[in-house]
C-alpha positions in Angstrom: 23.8 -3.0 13.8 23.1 -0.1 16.0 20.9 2.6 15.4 22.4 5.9 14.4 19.9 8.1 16.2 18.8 8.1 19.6 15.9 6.8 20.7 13.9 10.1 20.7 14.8 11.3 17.6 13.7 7.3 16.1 10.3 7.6 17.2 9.7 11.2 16.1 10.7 9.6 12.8 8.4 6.7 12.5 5.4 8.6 14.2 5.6 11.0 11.2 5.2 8.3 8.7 2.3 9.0 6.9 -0.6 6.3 6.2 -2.6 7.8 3.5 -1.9 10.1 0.9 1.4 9.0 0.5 3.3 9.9 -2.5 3.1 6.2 -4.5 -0.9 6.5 -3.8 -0.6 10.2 -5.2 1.3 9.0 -7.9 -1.3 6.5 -8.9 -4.2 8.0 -8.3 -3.4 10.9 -10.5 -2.5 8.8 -13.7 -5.9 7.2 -12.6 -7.9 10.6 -12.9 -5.7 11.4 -15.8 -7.1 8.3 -17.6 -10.6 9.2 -16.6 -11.3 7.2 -13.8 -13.4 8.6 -10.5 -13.0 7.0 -7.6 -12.9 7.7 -3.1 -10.4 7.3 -0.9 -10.2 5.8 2.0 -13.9 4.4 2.2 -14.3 3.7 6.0 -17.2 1.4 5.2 -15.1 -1.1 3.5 -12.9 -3.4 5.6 -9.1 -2.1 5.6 -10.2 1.4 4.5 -8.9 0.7 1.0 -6.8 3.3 -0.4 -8.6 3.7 -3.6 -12.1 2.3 -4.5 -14.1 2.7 -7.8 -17.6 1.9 -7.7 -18.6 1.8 -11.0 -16.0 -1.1 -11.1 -16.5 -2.9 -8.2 -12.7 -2.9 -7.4 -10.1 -1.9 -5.0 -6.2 -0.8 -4.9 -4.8 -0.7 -1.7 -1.1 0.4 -2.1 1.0 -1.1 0.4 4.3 -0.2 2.0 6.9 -2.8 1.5 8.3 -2.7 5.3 4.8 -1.8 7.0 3.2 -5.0 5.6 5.9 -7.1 5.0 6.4 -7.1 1.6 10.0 -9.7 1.1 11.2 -7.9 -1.9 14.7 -5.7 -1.5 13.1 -2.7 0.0 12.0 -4.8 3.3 14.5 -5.9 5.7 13.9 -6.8 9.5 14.5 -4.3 11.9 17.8 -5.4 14.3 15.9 -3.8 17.1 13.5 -5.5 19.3 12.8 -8.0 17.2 10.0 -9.4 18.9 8.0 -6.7 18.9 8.6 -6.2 15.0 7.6 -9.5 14.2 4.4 -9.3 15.6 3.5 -5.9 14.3 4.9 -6.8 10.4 2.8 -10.2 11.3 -0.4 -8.9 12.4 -0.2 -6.1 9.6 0.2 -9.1 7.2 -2.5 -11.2 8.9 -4.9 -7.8 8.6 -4.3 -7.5 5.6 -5.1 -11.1 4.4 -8.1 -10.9 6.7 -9.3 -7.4 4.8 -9.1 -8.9 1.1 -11.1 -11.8 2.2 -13.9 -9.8 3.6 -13.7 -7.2 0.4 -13.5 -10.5 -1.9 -17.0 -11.8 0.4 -18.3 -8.5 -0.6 -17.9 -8.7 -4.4 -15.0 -6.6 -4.3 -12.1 -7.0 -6.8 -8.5 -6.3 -5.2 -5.4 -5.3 -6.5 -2.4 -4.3 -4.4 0.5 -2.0 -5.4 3.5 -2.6 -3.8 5.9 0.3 -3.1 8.4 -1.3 -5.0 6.5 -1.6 -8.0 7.1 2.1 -8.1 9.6 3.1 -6.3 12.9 3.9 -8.7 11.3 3.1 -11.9 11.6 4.9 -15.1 8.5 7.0 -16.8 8.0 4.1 -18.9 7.8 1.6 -16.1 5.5 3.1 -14.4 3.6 3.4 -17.6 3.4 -0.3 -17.9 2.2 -0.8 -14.3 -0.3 2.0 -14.3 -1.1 0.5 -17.8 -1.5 -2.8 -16.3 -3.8 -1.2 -13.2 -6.1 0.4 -16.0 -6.5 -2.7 -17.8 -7.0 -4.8 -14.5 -10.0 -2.2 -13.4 -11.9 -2.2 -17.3 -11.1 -6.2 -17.0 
């Protein structure tokens, strides 16, 4: 399938794609704080820059977009367009990635990763659960 905008108006689009403070690490981070946890963001002294990092618990959340790092769940699907060069950018994000939870894990760091569709159009009590889960996961 074609793309419905021009090629201008595509690329103006996917430059302003945020890559922190994007609203399902907003989302988390303030039920985190809510629940009394302190934590950084974006520690440039840990590998991958981890989105979220609590100290006292020696643990990490990155929260991951679902198309950015190839998440195969319904909100990812393969770009039609230069598919080459898609591949290798969803594949090197995905090999980063693996490469960054390694090197945290090396470091004593526990990981968790959010995926976008964990959140993404779920009920108030859903997100309960997961944010629930996350809680439990950092105190475990």
């Amino acid at each position: 399938m074609a793309d419905v905008v021009d090629k201008a108006t595509r690329s103006r689009m996917m430059a302003g794609i945020k890559g922190k403070d994007t609203k399902p690490e907003m989302l988390i981070r303030s039920e985190l704080h809510r629940r009394g946890f302190r934590f950084r963001k974006n520690v440039k002294d840990l590998p991958g820059k981890p989105d979220i990092v609590l100290p006292k618990y020696k643990a990490v959340i990155m929260v991951n977009g679902c198309f950015w790092h190839g998440h195969e769940c319904h909100l990812f699907k393969w770009p039609a367009t230069r598919p080459e060069f898609w591949r290798e950018k969803i594949g090197g994000n995905k090999a980063r990635d693996l490469r960054n939870i390694k090197e945290l894990e090396f470091l004593g760091w526990r990981v968790r990763v959010v995926w976008e569709c964990e959140i993404k159009g779920k009920s108030s009590e859903e997100l309960g659960h997961l944010l629930s889960s996350i809680a439990d996961w950092i105190n475990g």
